[in-house]
C-alpha positions as a Markdown table, in Angstrom:
| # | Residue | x | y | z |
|---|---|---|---|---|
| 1 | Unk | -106.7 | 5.7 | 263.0 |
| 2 | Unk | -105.3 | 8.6 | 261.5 |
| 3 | Unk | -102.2 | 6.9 | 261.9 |
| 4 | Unk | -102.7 | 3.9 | 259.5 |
| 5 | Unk | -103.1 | 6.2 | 256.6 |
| 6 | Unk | -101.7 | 4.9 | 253.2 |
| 7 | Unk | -100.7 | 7.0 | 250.7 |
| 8 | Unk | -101.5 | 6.9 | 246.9 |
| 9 | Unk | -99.9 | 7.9 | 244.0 |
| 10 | Unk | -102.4 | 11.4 | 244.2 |
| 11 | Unk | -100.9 | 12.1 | 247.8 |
| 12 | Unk | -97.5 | 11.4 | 246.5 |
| 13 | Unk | -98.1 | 13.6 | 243.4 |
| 14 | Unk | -99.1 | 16.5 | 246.0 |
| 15 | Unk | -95.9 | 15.8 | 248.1 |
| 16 | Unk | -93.4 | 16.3 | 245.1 |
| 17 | Unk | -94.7 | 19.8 | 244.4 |
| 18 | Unk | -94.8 | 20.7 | 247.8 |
| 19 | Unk | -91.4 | 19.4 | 248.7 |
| 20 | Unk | -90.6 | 21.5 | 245.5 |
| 21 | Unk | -91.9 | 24.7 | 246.9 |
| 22 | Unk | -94.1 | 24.7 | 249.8 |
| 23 | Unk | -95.3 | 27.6 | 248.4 |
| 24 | Unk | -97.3 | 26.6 | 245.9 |
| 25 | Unk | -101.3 | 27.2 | 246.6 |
| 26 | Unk | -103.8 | 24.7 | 247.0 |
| 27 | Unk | -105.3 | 26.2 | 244.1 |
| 28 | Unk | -102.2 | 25.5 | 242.1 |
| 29 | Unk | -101.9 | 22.1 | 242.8 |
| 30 | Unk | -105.7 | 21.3 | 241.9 |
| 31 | Unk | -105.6 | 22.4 | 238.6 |
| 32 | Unk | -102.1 | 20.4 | 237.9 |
| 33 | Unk | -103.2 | 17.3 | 239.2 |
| 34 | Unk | -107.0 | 18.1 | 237.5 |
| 35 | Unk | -109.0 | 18.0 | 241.1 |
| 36 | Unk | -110.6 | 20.2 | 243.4 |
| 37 | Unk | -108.7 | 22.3 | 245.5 |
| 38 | Unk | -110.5 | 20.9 | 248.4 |
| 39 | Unk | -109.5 | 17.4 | 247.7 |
| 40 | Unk | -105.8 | 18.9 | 248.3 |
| 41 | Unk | -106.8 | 19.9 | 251.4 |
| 42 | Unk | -108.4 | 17.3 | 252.5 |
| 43 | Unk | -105.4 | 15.0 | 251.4 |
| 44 | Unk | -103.3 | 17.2 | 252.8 |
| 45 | Unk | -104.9 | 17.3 | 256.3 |
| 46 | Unk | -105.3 | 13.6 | 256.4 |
| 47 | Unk | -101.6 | 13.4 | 255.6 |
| 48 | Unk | -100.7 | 16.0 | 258.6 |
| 49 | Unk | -103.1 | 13.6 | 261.2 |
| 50 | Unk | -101.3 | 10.8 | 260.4 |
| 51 | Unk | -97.8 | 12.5 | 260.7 |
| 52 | Unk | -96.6 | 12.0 | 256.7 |
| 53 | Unk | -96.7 | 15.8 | 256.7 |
| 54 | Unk | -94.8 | 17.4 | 260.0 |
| 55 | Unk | -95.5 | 21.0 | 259.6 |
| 56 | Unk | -93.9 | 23.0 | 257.4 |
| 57 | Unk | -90.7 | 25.7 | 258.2 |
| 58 | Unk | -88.8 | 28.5 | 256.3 |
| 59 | Unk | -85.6 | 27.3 | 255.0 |
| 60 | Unk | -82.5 | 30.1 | 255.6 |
| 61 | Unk | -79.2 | 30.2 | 254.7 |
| 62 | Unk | -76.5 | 30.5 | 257.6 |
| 63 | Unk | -73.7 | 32.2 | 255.5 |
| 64 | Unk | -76.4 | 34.8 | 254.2 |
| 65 | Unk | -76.7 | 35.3 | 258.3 |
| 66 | Unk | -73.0 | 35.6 | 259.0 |
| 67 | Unk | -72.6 | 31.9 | 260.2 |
| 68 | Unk | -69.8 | 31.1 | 257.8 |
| 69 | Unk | -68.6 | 27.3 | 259.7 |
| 70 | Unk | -70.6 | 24.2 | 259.8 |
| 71 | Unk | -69.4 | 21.9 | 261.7 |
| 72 | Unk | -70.3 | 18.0 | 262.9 |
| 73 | Unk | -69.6 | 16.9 | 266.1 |
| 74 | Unk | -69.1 | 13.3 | 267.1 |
| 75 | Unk | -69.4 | 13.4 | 270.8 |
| 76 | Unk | -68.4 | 10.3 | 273.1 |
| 77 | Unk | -70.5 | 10.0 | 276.1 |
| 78 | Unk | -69.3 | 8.9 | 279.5 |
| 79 | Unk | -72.5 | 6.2 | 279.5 |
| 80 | Unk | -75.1 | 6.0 | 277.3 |
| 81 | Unk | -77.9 | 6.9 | 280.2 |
| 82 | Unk | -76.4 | 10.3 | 280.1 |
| 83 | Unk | -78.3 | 11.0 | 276.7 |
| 84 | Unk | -81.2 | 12.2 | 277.8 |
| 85 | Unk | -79.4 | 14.9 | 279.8 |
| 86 | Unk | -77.1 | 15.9 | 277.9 |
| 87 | Unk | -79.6 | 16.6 | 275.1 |
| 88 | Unk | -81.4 | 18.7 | 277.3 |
| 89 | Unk | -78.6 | 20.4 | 277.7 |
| 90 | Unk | -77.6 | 20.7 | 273.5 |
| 91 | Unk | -81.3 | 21.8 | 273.4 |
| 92 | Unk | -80.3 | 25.4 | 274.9 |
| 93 | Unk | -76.8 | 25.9 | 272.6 |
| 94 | Unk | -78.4 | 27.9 | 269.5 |
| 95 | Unk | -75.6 | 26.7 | 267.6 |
| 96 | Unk | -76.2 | 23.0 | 267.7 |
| 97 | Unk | -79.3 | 22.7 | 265.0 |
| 98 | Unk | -79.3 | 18.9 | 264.6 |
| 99 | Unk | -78.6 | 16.2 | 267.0 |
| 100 | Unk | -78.8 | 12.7 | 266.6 |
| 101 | Unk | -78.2 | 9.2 | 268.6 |
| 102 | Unk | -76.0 | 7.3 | 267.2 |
| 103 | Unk | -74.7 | 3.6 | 267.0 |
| 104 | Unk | -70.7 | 3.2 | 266.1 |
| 105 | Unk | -68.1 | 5.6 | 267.9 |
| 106 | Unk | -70.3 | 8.6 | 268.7 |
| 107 | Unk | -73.2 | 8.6 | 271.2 |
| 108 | Unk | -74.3 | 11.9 | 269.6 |
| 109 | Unk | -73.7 | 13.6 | 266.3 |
| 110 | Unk | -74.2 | 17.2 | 266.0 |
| 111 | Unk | -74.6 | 19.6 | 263.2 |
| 112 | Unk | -73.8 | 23.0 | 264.6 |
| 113 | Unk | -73.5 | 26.5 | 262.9 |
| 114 | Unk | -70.9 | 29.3 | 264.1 |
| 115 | Unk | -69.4 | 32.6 | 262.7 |
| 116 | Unk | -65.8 | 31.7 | 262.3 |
| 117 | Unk | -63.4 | 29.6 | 264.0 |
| 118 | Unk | -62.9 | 31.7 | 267.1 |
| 119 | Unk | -66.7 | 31.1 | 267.4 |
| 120 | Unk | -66.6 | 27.2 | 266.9 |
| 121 | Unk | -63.4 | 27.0 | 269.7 |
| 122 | Unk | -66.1 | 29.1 | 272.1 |
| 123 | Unk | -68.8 | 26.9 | 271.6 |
| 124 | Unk | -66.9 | 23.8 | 272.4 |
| 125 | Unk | -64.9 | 25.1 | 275.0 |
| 126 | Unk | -67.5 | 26.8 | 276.6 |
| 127 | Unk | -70.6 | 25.4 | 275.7 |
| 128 | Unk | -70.4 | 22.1 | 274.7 |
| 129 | Unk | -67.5 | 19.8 | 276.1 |
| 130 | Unk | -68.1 | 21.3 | 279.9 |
| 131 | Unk | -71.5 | 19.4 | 279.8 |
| 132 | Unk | -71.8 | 16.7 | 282.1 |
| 133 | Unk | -72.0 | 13.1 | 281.4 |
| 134 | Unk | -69.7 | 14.2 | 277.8 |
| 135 | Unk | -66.7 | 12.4 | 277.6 |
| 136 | Unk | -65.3 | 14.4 | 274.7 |
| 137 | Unk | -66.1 | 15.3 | 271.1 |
| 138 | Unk | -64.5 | 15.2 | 268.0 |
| 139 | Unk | -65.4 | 17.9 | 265.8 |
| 140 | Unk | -65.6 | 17.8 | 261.4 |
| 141 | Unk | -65.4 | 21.2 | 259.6 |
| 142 | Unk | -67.7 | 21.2 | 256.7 |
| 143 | Unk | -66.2 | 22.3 | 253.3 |
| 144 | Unk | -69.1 | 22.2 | 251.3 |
| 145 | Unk | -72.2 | 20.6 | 250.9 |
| 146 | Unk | -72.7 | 18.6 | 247.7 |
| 147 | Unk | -75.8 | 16.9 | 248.3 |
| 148 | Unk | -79.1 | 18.3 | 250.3 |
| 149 | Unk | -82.5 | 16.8 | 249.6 |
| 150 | Unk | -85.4 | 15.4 | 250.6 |
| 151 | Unk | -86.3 | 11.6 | 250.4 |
| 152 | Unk | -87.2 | 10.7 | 246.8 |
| 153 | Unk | -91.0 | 9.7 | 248.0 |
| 154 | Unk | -91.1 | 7.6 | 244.0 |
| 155 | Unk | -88.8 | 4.9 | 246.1 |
């Protein structure tokens, strides 16, 4: 039931500011929107049961940590039923922070943090390419990022 929840233009009001900064009180967001701080967190509890709302997580940044190289993967599997296992596997490189399956030349695409170059060719070498059931991977050095956001929930 939970899951057939459709939002309105007040839940999509409290999602901008939260996606803003998550935070912002309850309190906060009442008096903007001019209701009760309860009917935030009702809203907001109805919008977690039906999954809208995944939790929430603090946001760091990697280069403040020392992890100076972002890096994509684009790895080719040896068949596609080897997915399952060789995310299990991606699962335990703390490195590797997203992972995705793919359509096109990759069976998996990685986004994967490391210290410095040595680091990356240690994690590939030694982490990632000896897994079974990968065929190889081709690997993207990230410059820069010029765009990070979330989806425009006005769309």
């Amino acid at each position: 039931m939970a899951e057939d929840y459709e939002i309105d233009n007040l839940d999509r009001e409290i999602l901008k500011i939260l996606m803003q900064d998550a935070k912002v009180p309850y309190t906060e967001i009442a008096k903007k929107l001019i209701v009760s701080p309860g009917t935030i967190h009702v809203r907001m509890k109805k919008l977690e049961d039906a999954k809208i709302v995944q939790g929430s997580q603090l946001m760091v940044d990697p280069q403040k940590l020392g992890y100076d190289l972002a890096a994509y993967l684009g790895v080719f599997l040896e068949k596609n039923s080897a997915y399952e296992e060789v995310i299990y596997r991606l699962e335990r490189i703390g490195e590797v922070v997203e992972a995705y399956y793919t359509t096109g030349n990759y069976g998996i695409f990685l986004k994967i943090f490391c210290r410095n170059t040595k680091h990356l060719y240690d994690v590939l070498n030694h982490k990632i390419q000896p897994i079974n059931g990968i065929q190889r991977t081709e690997t993207l050095i990230c410059l820069e990022v010029g765009l990070k956001r979330q989806i425009n929930i006005s769309l």
